[in-house]
VEXVEX-764765 format. One record per residue (C-alpha): x, y, z. Coordinates in nm, 2 decimals. Layout:
residues N
PT        x        y        z
PT        X        Y        Z
...
end
This chain:
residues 543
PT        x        y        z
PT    -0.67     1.50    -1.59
PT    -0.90     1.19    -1.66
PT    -1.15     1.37    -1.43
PT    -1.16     1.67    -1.66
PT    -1.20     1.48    -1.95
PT    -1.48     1.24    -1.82
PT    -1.66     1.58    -1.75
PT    -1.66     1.74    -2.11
PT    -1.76     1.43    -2.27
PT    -2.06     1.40    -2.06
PT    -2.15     1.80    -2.12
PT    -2.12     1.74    -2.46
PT    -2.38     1.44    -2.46
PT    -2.59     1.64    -2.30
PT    -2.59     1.93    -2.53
PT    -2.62     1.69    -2.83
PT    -2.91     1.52    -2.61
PT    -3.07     1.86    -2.61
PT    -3.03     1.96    -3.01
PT    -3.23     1.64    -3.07
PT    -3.54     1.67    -2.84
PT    -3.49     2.05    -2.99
PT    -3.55     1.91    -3.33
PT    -3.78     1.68    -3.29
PT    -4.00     1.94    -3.14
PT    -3.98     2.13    -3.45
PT    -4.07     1.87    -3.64
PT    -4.38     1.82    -3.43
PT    -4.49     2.14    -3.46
PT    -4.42     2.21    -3.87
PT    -4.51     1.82    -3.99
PT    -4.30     1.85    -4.32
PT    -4.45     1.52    -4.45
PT    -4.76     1.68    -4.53
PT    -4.58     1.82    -4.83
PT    -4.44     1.51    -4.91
PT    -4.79     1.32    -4.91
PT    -4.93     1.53    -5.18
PT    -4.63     1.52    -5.42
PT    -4.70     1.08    -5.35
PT    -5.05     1.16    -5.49
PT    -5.08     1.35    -5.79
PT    -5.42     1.31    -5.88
PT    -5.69     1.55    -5.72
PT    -5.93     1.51    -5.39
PT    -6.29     1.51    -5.47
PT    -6.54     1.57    -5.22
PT    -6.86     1.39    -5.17
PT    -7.03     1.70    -5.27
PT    -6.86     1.69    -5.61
PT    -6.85     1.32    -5.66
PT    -7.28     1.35    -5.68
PT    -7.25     1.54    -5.97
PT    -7.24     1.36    -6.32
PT    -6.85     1.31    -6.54
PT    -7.06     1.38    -6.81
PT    -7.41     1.56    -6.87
PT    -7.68     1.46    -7.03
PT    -7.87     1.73    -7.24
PT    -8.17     1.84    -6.99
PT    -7.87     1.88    -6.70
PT    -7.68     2.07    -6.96
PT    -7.94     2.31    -7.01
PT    -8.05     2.40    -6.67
PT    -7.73     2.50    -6.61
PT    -7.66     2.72    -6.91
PT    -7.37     2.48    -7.04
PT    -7.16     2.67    -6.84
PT    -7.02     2.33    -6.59
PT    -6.71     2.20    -6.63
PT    -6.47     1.98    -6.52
PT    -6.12     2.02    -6.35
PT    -5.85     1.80    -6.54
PT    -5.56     1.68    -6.42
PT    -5.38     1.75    -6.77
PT    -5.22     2.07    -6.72
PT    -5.50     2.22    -6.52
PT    -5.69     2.22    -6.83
PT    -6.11     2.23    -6.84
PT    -6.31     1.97    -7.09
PT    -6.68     2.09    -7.17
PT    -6.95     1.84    -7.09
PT    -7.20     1.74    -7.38
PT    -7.43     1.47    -7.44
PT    -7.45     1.12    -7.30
PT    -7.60     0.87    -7.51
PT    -7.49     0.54    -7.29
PT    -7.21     0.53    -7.00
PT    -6.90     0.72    -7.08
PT    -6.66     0.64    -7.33
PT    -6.31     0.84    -7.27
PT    -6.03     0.88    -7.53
PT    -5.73     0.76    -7.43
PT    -5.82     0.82    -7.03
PT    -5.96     0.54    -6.76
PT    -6.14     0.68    -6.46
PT    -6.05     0.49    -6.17
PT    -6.29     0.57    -5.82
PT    -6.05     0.43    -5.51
PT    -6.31     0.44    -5.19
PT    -6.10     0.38    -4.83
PT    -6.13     0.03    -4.77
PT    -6.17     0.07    -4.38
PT    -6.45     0.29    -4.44
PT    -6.76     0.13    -4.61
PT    -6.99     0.45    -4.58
PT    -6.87     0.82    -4.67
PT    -6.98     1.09    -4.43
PT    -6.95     1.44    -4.50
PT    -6.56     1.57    -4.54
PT    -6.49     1.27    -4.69
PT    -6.27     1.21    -4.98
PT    -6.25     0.99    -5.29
PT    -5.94     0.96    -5.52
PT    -5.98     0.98    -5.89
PT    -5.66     0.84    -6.03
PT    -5.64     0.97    -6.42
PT    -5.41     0.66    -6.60
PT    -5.33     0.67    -6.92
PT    -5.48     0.35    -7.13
PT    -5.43     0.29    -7.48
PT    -5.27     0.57    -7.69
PT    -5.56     0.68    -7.89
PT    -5.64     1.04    -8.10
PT    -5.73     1.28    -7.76
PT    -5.68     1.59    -7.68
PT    -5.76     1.81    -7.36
PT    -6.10     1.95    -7.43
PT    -6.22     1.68    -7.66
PT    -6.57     1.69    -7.63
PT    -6.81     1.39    -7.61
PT    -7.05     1.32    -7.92
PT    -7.35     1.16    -7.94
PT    -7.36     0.86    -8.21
PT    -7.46     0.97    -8.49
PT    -7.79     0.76    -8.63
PT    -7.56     0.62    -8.92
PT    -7.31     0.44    -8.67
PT    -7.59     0.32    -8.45
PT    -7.73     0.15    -8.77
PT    -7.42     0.02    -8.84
PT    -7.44    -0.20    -8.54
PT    -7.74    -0.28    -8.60
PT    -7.65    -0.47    -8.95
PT    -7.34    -0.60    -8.78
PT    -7.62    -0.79    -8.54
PT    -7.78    -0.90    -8.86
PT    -7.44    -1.13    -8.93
PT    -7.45    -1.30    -8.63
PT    -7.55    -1.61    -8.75
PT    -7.45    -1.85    -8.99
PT    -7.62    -2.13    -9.15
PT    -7.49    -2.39    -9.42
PT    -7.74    -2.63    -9.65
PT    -7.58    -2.91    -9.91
PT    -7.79    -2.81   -10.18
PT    -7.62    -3.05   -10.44
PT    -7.40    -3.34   -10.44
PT    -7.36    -3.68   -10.26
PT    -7.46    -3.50    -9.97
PT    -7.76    -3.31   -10.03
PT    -7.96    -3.20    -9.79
PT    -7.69    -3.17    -9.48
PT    -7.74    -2.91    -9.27
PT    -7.51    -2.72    -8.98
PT    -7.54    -2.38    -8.88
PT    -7.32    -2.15    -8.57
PT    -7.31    -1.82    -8.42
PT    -7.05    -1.60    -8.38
PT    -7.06    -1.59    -8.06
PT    -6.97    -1.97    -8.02
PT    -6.63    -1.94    -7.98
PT    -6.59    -2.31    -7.91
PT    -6.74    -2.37    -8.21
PT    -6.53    -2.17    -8.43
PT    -6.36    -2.20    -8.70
PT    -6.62    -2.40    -8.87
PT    -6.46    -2.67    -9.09
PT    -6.57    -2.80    -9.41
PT    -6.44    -3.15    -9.54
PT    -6.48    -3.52    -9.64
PT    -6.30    -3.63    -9.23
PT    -6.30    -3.46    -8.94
PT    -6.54    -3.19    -9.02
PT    -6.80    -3.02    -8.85
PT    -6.99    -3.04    -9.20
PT    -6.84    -3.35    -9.37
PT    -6.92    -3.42    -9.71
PT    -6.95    -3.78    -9.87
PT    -6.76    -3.69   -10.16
PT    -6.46    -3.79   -10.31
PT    -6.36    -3.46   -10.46
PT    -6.35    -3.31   -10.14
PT    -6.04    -3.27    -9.93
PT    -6.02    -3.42    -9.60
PT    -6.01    -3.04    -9.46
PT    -6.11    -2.89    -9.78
PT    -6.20    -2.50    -9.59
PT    -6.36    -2.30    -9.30
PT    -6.54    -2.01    -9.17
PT    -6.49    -1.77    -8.93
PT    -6.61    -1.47    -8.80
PT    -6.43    -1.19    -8.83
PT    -6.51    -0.92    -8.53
PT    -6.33    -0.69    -8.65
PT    -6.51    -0.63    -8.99
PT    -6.86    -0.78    -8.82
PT    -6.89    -1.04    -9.10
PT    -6.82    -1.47    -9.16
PT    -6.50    -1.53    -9.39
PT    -6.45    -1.86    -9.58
PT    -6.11    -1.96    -9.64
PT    -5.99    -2.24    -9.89
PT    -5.72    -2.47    -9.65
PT    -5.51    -2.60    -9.95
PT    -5.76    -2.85   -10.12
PT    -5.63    -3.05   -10.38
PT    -6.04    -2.97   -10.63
PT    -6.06    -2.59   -10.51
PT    -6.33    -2.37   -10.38
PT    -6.57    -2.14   -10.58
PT    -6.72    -1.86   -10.39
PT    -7.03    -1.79   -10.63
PT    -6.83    -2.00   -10.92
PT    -6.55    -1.77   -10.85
PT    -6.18    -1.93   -10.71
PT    -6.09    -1.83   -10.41
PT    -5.78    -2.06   -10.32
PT    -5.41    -1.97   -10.34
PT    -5.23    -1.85   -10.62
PT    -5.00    -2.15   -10.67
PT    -5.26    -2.47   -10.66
PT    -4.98    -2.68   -10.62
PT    -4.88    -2.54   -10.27
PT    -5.16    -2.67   -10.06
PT    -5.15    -2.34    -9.86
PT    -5.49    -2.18    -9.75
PT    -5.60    -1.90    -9.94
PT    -5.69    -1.56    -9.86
PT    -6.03    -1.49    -9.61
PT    -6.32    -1.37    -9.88
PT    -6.61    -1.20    -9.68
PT    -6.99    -1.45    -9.71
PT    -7.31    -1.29    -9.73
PT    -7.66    -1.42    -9.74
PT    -7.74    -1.64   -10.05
PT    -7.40    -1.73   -10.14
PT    -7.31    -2.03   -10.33
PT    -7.01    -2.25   -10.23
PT    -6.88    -2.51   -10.44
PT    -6.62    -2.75   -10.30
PT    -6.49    -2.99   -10.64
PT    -6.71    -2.99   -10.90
PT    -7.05    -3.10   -10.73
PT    -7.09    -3.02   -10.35
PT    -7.28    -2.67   -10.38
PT    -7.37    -2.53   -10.04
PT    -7.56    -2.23    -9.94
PT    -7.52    -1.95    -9.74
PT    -7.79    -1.86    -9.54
PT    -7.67    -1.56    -9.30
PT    -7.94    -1.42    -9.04
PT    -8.01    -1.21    -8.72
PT    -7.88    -1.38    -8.41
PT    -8.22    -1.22    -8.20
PT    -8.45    -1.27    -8.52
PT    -8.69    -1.04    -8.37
PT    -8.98    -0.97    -8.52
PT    -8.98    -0.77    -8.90
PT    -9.32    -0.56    -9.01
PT    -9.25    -0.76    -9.31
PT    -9.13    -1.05    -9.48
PT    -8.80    -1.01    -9.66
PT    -8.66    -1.26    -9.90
PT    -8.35    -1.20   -10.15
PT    -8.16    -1.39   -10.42
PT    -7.89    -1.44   -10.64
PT    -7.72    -1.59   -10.91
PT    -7.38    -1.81   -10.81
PT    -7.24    -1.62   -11.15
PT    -7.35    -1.29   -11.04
PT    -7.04    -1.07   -10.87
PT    -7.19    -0.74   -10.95
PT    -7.53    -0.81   -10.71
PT    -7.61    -0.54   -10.46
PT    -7.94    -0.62   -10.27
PT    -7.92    -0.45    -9.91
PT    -8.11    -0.40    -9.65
PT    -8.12    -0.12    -9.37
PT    -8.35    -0.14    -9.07
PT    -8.41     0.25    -8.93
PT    -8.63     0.32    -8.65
PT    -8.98     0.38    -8.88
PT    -8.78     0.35    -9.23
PT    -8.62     0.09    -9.45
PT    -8.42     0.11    -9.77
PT    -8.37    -0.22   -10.03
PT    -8.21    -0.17   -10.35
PT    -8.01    -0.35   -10.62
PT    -7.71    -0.18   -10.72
PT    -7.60    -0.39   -11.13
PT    -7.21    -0.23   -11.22
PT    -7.08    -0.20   -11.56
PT    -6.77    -0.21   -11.64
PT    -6.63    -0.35   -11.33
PT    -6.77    -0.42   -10.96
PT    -6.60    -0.08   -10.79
PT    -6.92     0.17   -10.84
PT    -7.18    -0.10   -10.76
PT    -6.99    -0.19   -10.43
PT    -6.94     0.15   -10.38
PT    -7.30     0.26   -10.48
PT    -7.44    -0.01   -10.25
PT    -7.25     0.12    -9.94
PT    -7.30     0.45    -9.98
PT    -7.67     0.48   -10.07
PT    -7.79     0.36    -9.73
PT    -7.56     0.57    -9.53
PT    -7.68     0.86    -9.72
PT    -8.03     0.75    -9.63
PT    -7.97     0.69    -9.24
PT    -7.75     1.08    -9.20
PT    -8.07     1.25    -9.41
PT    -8.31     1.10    -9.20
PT    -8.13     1.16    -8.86
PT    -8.28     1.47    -8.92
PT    -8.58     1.47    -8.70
PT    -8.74     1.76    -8.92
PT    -8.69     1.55    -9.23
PT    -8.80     1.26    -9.09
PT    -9.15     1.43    -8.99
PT    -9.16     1.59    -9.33
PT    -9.17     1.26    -9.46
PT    -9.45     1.10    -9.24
PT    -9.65     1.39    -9.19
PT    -9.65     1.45    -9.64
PT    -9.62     1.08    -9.71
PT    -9.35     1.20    -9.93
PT    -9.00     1.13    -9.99
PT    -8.91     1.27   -10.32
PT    -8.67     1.55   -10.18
PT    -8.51     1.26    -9.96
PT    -8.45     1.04   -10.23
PT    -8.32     1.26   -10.46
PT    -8.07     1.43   -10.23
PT    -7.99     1.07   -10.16
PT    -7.84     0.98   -10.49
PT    -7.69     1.37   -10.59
PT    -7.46     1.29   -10.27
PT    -7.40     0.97   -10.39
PT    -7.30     1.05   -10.71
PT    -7.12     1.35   -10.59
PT    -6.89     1.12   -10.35
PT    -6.81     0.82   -10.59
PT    -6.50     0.84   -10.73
PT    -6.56     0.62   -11.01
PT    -6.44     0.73   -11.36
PT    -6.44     0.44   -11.55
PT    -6.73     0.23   -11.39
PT    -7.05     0.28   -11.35
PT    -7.38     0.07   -11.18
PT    -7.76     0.08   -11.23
PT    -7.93     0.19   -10.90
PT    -8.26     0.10   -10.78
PT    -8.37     0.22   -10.39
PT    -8.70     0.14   -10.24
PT    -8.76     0.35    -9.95
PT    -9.01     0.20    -9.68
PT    -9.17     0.35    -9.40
PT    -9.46     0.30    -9.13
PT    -9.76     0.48    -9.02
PT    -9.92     0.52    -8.73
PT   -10.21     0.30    -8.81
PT    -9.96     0.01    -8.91
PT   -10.00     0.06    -9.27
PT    -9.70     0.10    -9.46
PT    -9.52     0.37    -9.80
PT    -9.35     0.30   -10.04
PT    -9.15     0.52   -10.24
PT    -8.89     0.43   -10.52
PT    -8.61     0.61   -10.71
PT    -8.37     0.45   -10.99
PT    -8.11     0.55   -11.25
PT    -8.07     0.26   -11.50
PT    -8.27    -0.04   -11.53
PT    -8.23    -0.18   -11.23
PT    -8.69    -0.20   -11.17
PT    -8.90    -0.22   -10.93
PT    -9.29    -0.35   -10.94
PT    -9.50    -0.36   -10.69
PT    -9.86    -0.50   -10.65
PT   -10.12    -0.40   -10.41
PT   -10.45    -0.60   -10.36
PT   -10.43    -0.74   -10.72
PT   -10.30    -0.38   -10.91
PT    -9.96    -0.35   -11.08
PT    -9.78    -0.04   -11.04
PT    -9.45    -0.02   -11.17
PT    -9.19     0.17   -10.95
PT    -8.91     0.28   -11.18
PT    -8.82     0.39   -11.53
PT    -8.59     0.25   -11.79
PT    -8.31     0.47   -11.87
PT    -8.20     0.24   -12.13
PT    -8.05     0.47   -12.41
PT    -8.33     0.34   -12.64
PT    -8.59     0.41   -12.42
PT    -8.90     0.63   -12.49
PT    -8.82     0.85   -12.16
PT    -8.44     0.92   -12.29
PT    -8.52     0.94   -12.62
PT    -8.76     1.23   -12.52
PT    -8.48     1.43   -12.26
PT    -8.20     1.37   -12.55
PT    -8.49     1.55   -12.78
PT    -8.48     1.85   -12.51
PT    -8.11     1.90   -12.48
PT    -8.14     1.97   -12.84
PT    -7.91     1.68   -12.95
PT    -8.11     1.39   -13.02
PT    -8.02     1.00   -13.08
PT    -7.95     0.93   -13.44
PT    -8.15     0.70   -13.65
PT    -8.10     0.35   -13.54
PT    -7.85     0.49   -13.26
PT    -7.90     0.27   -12.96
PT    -7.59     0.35   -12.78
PT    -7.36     0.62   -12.64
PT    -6.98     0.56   -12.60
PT    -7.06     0.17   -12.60
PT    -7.30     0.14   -12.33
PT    -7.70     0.11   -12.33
PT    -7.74     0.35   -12.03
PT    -7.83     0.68   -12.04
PT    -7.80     0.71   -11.66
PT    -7.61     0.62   -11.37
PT    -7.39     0.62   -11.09
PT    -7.01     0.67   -11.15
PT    -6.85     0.67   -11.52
PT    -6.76     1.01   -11.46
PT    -6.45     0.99   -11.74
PT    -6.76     0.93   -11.97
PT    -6.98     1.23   -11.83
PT    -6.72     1.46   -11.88
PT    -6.69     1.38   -12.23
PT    -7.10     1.32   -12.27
PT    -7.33     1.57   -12.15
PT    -7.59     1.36   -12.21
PT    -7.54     1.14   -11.92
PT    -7.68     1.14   -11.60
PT    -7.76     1.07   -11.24
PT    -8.06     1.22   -11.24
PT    -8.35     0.99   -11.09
PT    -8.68     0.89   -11.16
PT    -8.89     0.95   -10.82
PT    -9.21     0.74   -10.79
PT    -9.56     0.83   -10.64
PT    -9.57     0.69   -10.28
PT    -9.79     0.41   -10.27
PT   -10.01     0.34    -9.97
PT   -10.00     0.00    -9.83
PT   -10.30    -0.04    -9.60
PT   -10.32    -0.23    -9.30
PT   -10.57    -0.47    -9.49
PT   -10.40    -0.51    -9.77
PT   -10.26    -0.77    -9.95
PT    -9.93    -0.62   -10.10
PT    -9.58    -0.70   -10.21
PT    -9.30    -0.57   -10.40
PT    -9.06    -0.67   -10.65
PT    -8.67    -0.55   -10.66
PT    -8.44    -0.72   -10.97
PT    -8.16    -0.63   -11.20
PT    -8.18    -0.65   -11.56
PT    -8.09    -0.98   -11.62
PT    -8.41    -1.11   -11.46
PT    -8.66    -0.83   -11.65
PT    -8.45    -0.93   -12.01
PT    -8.65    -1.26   -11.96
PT    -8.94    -1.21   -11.78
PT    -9.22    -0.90   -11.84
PT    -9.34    -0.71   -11.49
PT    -9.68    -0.91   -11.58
PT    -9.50    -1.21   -11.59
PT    -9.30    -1.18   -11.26
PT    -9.61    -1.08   -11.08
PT    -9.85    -1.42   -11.16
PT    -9.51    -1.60   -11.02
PT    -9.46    -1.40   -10.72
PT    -9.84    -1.51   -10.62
PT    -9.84    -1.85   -10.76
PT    -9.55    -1.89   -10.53
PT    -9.78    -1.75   -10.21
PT   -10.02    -1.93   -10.25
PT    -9.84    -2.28   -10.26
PT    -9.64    -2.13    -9.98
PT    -9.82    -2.21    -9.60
PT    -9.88    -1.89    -9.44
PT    -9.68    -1.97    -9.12
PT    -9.38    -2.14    -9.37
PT    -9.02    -2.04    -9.24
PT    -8.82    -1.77    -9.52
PT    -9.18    -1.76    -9.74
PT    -9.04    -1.43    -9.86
PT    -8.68    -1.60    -9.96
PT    -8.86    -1.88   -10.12
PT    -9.05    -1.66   -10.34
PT    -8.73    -1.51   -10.46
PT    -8.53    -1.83   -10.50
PT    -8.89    -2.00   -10.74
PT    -8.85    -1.65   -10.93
PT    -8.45    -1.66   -10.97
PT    -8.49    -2.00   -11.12
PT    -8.75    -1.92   -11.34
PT    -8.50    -1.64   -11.50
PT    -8.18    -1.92   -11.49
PT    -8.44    -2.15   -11.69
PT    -8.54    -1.94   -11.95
PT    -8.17    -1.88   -12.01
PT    -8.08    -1.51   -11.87
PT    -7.74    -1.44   -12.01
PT    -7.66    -1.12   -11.72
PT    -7.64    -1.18   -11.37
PT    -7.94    -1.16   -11.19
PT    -8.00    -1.00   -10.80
PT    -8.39    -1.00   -10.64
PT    -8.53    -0.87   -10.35
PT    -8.88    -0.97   -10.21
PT    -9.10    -0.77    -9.99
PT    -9.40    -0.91    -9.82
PT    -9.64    -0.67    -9.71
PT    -9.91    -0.96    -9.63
PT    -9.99    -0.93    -9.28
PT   -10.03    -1.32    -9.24
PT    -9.72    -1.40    -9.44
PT    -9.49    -1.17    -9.18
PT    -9.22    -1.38    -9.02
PT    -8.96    -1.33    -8.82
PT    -8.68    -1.37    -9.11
PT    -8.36    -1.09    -9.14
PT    -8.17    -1.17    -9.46
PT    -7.85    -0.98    -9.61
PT    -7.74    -1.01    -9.95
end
């Protein structure tokens, strides 16, 4: 009996034996794990082959191959058209990840490399997004953004008159920058100043330096305007208010300091450029845009409030740099010496995409552009009286109109809409201004308002020439004639060496307190151009 059972347990450990090495064989010959390999990796296989070809074509690749390649996508099988490539991919919401085999430090052909598709930060993307080009306006706006890289601070009044500091934004180490009587990077000697009375910072986001008042016991003025917190009791800091070239800080009642915000490169300008403001003046607009062969200055002067002037000098640049990214426009211009049709489309747009109804600014643009030869144009176009002069080898040429209700110009259009001004009548609705930006409430109710601008003749700046021009709100012109402002502006050249640093700022600064002498009662913005070939510097200013 034991016999019998000994012999079916070893018959069935032998059939067992056999249903294994059955198996296994099975499993040698159909490798099931292949299947499980690919569901491990998800993302495609791309051959060596593929790999050589561009993520993203540039135009002349584009073309040859009739815009017809695409590329396979991960996401739902789905196809995303190539365009242009302007500087190394950018993707939306996708990271590109090449993993090469590590034991294998050369690819030969049949060879594969893994692109893993991971999502990064959640962003606005979908499948079939297309790449873009940047636009001429965005790359310009980095390009002003590089213009605030670096600060510099001068005690202009006070027990400490004369200190200087200055820092870059890319100092980390060094920022904040801290103001104060202890403990300071720039310490001030006076007794009205808190030990750590404020600071600056730069702000990346927003590409520009903040000042911040830290709770001082005297306050900060930010052009003779408080910037602290609320409740002066509370020694808390106050809210971050954005600097810009020419500033004014006062910390008590007698440490002024000035803001003097330039290019971090300071490369080389075709001309000098100098601007200048009064501390009382919050309605200021000088700006400056640098554009391949083109620049644009102007002064935008609000009424009523600051809204359309802050508006008005953002938008009046931008509408410059998206005409002129045109490059049929921009040949127009050079090859006619003429920017009329540029200029006015500039401030219809403008005007069209303010939405200020109860505010309105004075506009003055100067429009600058190079010729081959290295000689310069200049064109202007204004609503208001905002003016321009300029003077070329000794001859005055005024630039803009007055639009000053009173004026002999608006006198003569109010004459041709068949409703003229009244006897003695030197306003309409309250204000002196027959034309500007904004106050659309008012238009509406006035037909006789307008946007309309006065275009100047393009003046011709030769190489050889001696040249400059002269941007300013009203409240410098209500005091001083064009004639006037012109026998300054040289007088203040000539003292000036040729090779002096910021000749052109100077020039502005003499002329600014020429107008705060002779008592202006507005506020008061100018910008200097040097066209003088031995007066150009390497000086980038922002107002």
């Amino acid at each position: 009996m034991a016999m019998m059972l000994q012999g079916s347990i070893v018959g069935v450990s032998l059939l067992l034996v056999m249903l294994l090495l059955i198996l296994f064989l099975i499993l040698i010959a159909c490798k099931p794990w292949r299947f499980f390999s690919s569901l491990s990796s998800p993302s495609r296989t791309l051959k060596v082959g593929e790999l050589a070809r561009p993520l993203v074509l540039d135009d002349a690749n584009a073309r040859d191959q009739g815009n017809e390649i695409t590329r396979s996508n991960d996401l739902e099988g789905a196809y995303s058209q190539n365009e242009e490539l302007l500087r190394p991919p950018r993707t939306h919401g996708l990271k590109h990840k090449q993993r090469l085999p590590s034991a294998s430090p050369q690819l030969n052909q049949g060879d594969s490399v893994v692109l893993d598709v991971l999502p990064d930060q959640i962003e606005e993307f979908s499948v079939g997004q297309t790449f873009r080009r940047l636009t001429l306006t965005e790359r310009l706006a980095e390009v002003i953004a590089d213009q605030r890289r670096c600060l510099s601070l001068e005690v202009i009044s006070g027990p400490s008159c004369g200190l200087r500091c200055s820092v870059q934004s890319t100092s980390a180490s060094r920022l904040p920058l801290t103001i104060g009587r202890v403990s300071s990077d720039l310490i001030l000697k006076d007794s009205e100043v808190s030990g750590k009375h404020a600071m600056i910072n730069w702000n990346a986001d927003k590409n520009n330096w903040e000042l911040i008042d830290m709770g001082s016991l005297n306050g900060t003025l930010l052009n003779s305007q408080p910037i602290g917190h609320p409740d002066s009791g509370s020694r808390h800091c106050g809210d971050p208010v954005e600097l810009s070239n020419g500033d004014i800080i006062t910390l008590g009642t007698t440490s002024n300091v000035h803001v003097h915000v330039t290019s971090k490169s300071g490369s080389q300008t075709p001309f000098s450029v100098g601007m200048a403001s009064d501390p009382m003046a919050l309605r200021r607009g000088g700006k400056k845009l640098e554009m391949e062969d083109f620049g644009a200055f102007g002064i935008c002067d609000g009424h009523g409030g600051v809204a359309a002037a802050k508006s008005a000098s953002k938008m009046l640049p931008e509408k410059v740099a998206s005409i002129l990214s045109d490059s049929l426009v921009r040949e127009r211009v050079l090859l006619q010496h003429d920017a009329t049709d540029v200029l006015r489309v500039v401030f219809s747009q403008t005007e069209a995409d303010m939405n200020n109804y109860y505010e309105g600014c004075a506009a003055t643009l100067l429009l600058v552009w190079a010729d081959s030869d290295e000689s310069f144009f200049a064109q202007c176009a204004n609503v208001g009286d905002a003016a321009c002069v300029m003077n070329v080898d000794g001859k005055q040429i005024k630039m803009t109109e007055d639009h000053r209700v009173s004026s002999y110009s608006e006198k003569l259009r109010f004459n041709e809409t068949g409703e003229p001004l009244r006897d003695g009548e030197t306003r309409l609705h309250g204000l002196n201004l027959a034309r500007m930006l904004g106050d659309k409430f008012l238009k509406q109710q006035e037909p006789r308002f307008s946007s309309e601008p006065y275009v100047s003749e393009a003046v011709h700046v030769k190489q050889a020439s001696s040249a400059f021009a002269l941007l300013a709100s009203d409240g410098f012109w209500d005091v001083i004639s064009a004639k006037k402002a012109v026998q300054l502006a040289v007088q203040a050249k000539e003292r000036d060496s040729p090779d002096g640093d910021n000749a052109a700022e100077k020039v502005a600064n003499i002329l600014l307190t020429e107008a705060k002498t002779l008592r202006t009662k507005d506020n008061t913005s100018i910008v200097f151009l040097d066209f003088d070939r031995k007066f150009r510097i390497s000086s980038k200013a922002d107002s």
